[in-house]
C-alpha positions in Angstrom: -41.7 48.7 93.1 -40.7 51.6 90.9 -44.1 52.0 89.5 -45.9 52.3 92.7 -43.5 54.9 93.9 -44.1 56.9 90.7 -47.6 56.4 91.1 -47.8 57.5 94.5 -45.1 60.6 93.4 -47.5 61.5 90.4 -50.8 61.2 92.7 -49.5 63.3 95.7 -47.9 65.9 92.9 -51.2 66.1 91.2 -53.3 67.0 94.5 -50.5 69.5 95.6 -50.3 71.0 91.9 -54.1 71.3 92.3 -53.7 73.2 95.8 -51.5 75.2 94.1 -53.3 76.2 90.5 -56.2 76.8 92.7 -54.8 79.4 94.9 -53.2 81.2 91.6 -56.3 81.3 90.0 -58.1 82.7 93.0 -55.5 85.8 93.6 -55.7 86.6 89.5 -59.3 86.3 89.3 -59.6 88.5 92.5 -57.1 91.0 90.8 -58.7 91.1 87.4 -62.7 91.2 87.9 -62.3 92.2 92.1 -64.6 89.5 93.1 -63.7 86.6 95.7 -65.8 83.7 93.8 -65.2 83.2 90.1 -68.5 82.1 88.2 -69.7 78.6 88.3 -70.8 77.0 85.3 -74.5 76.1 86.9 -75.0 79.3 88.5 -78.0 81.5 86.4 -76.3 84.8 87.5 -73.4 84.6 85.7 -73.9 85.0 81.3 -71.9 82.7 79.3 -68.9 85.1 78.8 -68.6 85.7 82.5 -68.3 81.8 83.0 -66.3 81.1 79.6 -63.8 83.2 79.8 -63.3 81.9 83.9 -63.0 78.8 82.7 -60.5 79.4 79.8 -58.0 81.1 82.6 -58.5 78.5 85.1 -57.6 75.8 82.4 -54.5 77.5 81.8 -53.4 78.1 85.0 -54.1 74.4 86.1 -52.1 73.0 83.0 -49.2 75.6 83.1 -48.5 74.2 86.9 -49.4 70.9 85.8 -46.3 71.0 82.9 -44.2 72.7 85.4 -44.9 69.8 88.2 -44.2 67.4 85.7 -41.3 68.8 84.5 -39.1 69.3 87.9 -40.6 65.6 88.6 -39.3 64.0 85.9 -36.0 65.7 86.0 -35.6 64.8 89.6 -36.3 60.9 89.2 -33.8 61.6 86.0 -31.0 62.8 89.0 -32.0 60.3 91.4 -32.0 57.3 89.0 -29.8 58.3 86.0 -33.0 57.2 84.2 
């Protein structure tokens, strides 16, 4: 029973953490470049810089609120269980 709970914890944290990552990414790539859409990888208007370097922040946004997610989860089911 404890696995499907964390299971279920770790799926419903992932998709809010994604919510999340996504909306920070958005408001910094807005800030930095002043553009509402970041480049796409398949898009032919965008060079390889523009669509690296997009990529490179949005990956380190996503696992910096990934660890974080992880890291208040874990410490709660620590509290809650003494585990």
């Amino acid at each position: 029973m404890g696995r499907i709970v964390s299971r279920g914890a770790g799926a419903v944290s992932g998709m809010i953490g994604g919510a999340i990552a996504g909306a920070i990414f958005k408001r910094i790539w807005k800030f930095a470049v002043g553009k509402d859409d970041a480049p796409q990888a398949t898009s032919d208007e965008y060079g390889w810089r523009e669509v690296l370097v997009a990529a490179a922040i949005q990956g380190a946004i996503f696992g910096t609120v990934r660890a974080v997610i992880d890291r208040v989860a874990v410490r709660s089911m620590h509290r809650a269980t003494g585990k």
